[in-house]
DRENTIZA-469757 format. One record per residue: x, y, z of N, C-alpha, C in turn. Coordinates in steps of 0.05 Angstrom, whole numbers, plus 5000, padded with zeros to 4 digits. Example, Ala and Ser with C-alpha at 12.3 -4.5 7.8 and 13.67 -1.06 7.14 Angstrom:
// residues 2
526448865156524649105156526449345156
525749555142527349795143525850015157
END
This chain:
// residues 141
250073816136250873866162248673806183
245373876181244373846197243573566198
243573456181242173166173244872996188
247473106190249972946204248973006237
248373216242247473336277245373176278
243073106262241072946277241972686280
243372546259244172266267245572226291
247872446293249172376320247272306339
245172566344243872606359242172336374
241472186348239271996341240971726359
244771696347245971566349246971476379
247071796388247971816423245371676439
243471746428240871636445241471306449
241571206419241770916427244170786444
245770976440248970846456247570926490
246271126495245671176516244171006538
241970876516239970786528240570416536
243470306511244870116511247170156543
247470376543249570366571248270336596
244970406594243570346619242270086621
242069966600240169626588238369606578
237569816567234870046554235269996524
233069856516232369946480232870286480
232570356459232770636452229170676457
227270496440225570596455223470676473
224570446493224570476517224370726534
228270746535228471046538227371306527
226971256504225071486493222371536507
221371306505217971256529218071436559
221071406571221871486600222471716595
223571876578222872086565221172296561
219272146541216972166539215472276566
214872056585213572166608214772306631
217272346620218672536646217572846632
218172866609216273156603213773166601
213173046602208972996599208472866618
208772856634207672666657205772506654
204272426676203072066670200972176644
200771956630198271976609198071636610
195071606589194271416579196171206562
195771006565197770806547196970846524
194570976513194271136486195571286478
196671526497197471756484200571696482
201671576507204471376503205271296476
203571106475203171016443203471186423
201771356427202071606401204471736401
205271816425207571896419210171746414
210571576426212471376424211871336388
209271346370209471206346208070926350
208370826366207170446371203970436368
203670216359200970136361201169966392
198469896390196869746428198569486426
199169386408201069196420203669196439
205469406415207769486420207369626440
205669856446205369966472205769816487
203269606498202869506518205769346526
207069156506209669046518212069236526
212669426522213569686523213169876558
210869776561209569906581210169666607
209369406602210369176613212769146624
215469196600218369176611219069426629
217269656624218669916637217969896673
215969676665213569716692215569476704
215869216696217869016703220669096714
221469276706224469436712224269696735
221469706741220569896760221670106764
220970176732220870496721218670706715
216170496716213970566714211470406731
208770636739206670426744204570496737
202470316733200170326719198070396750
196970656742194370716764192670816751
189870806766187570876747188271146750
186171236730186171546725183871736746
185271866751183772036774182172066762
181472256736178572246725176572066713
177571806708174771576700177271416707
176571296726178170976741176770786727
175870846693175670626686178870586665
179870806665181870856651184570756666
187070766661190170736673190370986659
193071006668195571176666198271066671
200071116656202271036659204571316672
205171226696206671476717209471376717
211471496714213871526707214871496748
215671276752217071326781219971276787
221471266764224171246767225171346748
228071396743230071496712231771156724
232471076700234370776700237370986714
237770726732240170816750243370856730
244371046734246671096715246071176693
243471266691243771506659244871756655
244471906682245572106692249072026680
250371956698252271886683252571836659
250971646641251871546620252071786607
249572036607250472236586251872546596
252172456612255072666629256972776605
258372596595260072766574258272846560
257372756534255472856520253973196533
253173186556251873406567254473576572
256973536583259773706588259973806562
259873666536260873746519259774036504
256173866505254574116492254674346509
255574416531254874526555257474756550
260174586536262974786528261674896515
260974776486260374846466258475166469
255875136476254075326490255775546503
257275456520258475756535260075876522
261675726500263075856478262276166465
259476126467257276346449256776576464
256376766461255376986471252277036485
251777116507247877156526246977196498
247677346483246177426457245377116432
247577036430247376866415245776526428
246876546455245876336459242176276462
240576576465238676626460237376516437
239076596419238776476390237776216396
240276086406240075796405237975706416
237075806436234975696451232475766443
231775906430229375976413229375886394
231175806376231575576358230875346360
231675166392231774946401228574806402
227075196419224375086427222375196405
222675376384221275316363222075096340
224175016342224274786320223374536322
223074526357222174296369218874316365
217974526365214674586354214674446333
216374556309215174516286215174226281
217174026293217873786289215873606300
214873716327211773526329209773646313
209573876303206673956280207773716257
210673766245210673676219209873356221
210773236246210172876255206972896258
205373066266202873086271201773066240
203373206222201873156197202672976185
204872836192205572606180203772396182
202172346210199872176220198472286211
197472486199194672596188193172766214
194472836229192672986251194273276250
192673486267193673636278194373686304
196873776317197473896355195274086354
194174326348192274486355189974406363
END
């Protein structure tokens, strides 16, 4: 059952990111820096998974589609940063149902239960960057 919830999950992303003209991970990258705000094309990289190649062309099309821009870093301008200045037009829409749906679903549940859910959501989401952290051999701490 859960291994069927993550594929959807996995599955909706790509149909998502296909309805705006977006690789999947692309969108993941825009993603990425809408919760973390600007970082290094390093840490992009790390998180996205890519090495400096794939980054950099990655970073190129998002910046080409003027979704992103590259400025130095306030603390050593010998550095960039990659700053998130747009969401691709019509994503909002594209995952509208998808968000209506989970959104029934959710209210279905009880203040009590949906607590559940949501402490579920944001500790499982912990464990899933520790367990990818040790998958690379590093630790988040």
């Amino acid at each position: 059952m859960y291994r069927r919830y993550l594929s959807a999950v996995m599955l909706h992303g790509h149909a998502g990111a296909k309805a705006v003209g977006l690789g999947a991970t692309d969108l993941y990258a825009l993603n990425i820096l809408g919760l973390g705000g600007a970082m290094t094309p390093g840490e992009l990289g790390r998180r996205t998974g890519l090495t400096t190649g794939p980054t950099t062309r990655l970073i190129d099309r998002l910046e080409q589609a003027g979704y992103v821009r590259r400025a130095p870093d306030p603390d050593d301008r010998r550095k960039v940063i990659v700053e998130l200045v747009a969401q691709p037009g019509g994503l909002d829409e594209a995952l509208a149902p998808a968000r209506q749906k989970i959104g029934a679903i959710v209210q279905g549940y009880s203040p009590e239960q949906r607590a559940v859910l949501f402490d579920y959501f944001a500790r499982a989401a912990d464990a899933y960057l520790e367990a990818t952290a040790e998958l690379h051999g590093r630790r988040t701490d």
